[in-house]
DRENTORDREN-280744 format. One line per 10 residues: number of its first residue (from 1); their letters; for each residue x, y, z of C-alpha. Coordinates in steps of 0.05 Angstrom, whole numbers, padded with zeros to 5 digits, m for minus. Layout:
BEGIN
NUM	A	X/Y/Z | ...
//
This chain:
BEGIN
1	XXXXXXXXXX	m00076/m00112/m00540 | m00069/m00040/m00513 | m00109/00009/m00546 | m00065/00061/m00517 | m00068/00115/m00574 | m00146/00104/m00584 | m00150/00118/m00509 | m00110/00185/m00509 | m00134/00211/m00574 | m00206/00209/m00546
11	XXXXXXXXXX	m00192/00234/m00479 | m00158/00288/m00504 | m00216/00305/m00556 | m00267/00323/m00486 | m00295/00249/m00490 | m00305/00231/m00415 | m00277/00160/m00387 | m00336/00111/m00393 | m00352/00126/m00458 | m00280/00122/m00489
21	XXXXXXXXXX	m00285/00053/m00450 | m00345/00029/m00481 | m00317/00053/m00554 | m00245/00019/m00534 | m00284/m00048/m00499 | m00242/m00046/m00433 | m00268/m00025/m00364 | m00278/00054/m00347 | m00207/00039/m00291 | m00166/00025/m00348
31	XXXXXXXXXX	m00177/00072/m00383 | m00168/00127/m00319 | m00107/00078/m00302 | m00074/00096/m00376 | m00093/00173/m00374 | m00057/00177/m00300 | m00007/00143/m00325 | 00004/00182/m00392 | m00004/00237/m00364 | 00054/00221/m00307
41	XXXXXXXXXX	00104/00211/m00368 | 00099/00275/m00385 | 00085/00266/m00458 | 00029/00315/m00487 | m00023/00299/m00547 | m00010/00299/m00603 | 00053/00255/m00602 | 00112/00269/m00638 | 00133/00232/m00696 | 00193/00196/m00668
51	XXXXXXXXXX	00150/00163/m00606 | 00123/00095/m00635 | 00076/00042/m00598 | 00143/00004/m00568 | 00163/00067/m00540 | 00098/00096/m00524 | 00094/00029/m00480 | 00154/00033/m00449 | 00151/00099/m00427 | 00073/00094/m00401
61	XXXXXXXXXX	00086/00016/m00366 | 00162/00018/m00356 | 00145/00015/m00279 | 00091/m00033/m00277 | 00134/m00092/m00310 | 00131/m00140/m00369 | 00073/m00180/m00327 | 00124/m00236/m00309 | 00153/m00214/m00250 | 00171/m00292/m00223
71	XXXXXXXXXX	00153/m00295/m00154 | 00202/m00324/m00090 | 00185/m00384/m00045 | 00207/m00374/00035 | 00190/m00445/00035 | 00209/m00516/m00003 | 00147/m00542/m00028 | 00160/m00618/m00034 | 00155/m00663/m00101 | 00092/m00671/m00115
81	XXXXXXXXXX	00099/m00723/m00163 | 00152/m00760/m00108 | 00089/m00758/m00068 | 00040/m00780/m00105 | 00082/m00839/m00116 | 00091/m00853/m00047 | 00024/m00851/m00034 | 00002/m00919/m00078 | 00047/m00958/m00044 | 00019/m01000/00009
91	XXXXXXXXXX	00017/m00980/00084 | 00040/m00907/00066 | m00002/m00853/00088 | m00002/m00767/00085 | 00012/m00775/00155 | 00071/m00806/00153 | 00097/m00768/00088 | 00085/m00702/00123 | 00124/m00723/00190 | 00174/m00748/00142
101	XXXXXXXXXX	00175/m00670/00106 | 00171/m00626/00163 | 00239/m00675/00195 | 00274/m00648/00129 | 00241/m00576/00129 | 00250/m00551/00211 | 00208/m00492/00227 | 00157/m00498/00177 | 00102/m00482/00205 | 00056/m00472/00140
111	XXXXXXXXXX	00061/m00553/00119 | m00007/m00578/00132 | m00030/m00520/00081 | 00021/m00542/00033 | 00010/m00607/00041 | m00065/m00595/00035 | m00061/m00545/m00035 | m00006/m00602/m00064 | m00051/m00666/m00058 | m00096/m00636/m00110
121	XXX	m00040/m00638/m00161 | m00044/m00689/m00202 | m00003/m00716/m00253
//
């Protein structure tokens, strides 16, 4: 939870950064990080009536993002679980599933790291 309002009442009361953070319980660049950032929206304390938390929010973190920004691959990782699989059966090896992945995935160069970070998946 933000403490947003605690944070900009106190600052603007003279109360310097660390000790608004140790009142609030969040780190002293938090609180700096909301200050620059209320004080970039051009809002002024006290705030008027009509600006709730919602919008207080979205006016103070409407750049940053809801948090869930869903990242993009460059490259197919391959089915882990398919994998895992493959590797019970008899005579198959991660040598032989990772010639078999980089014949359908040209050009990938980054594999053997793949490879390496998807073996400790486990199902």
């Amino acid at each position: 939870m933000r403490h947003v309002r605690d944070v900009i009442r106190l600052k603007s009361a003279g109360m310097p950064s660390r000790e608004i953070a140790r009142r609030v319980g969040t780190a002293p660049s938090t609180v700096r990080l909301t200050i620059r950032r209320f004080e970039a929206s051009g809002l002024s304390w006290p705030l008027p009536d009509d600006v709730t938390d919602t919008v207080l929010e979205a006016r103070l973190f409407a750049k940053a993002g809801s948090g869930s920004r869903q990242g993009q691959r460059r490259l197919a990782e391959p089915d882990w679980a398919a994998v895992h699989r493959e590797l019970k059966r008899k005579h198959v090896t991660l040598s032989i599933l990772w010639e078999e992945y980089i014949a359908g995935e040209p050009g990938d160069f980054f594999s053997c790291r793949i490879f390496g970070n998807g073996l400790r998946f486990r199902r």
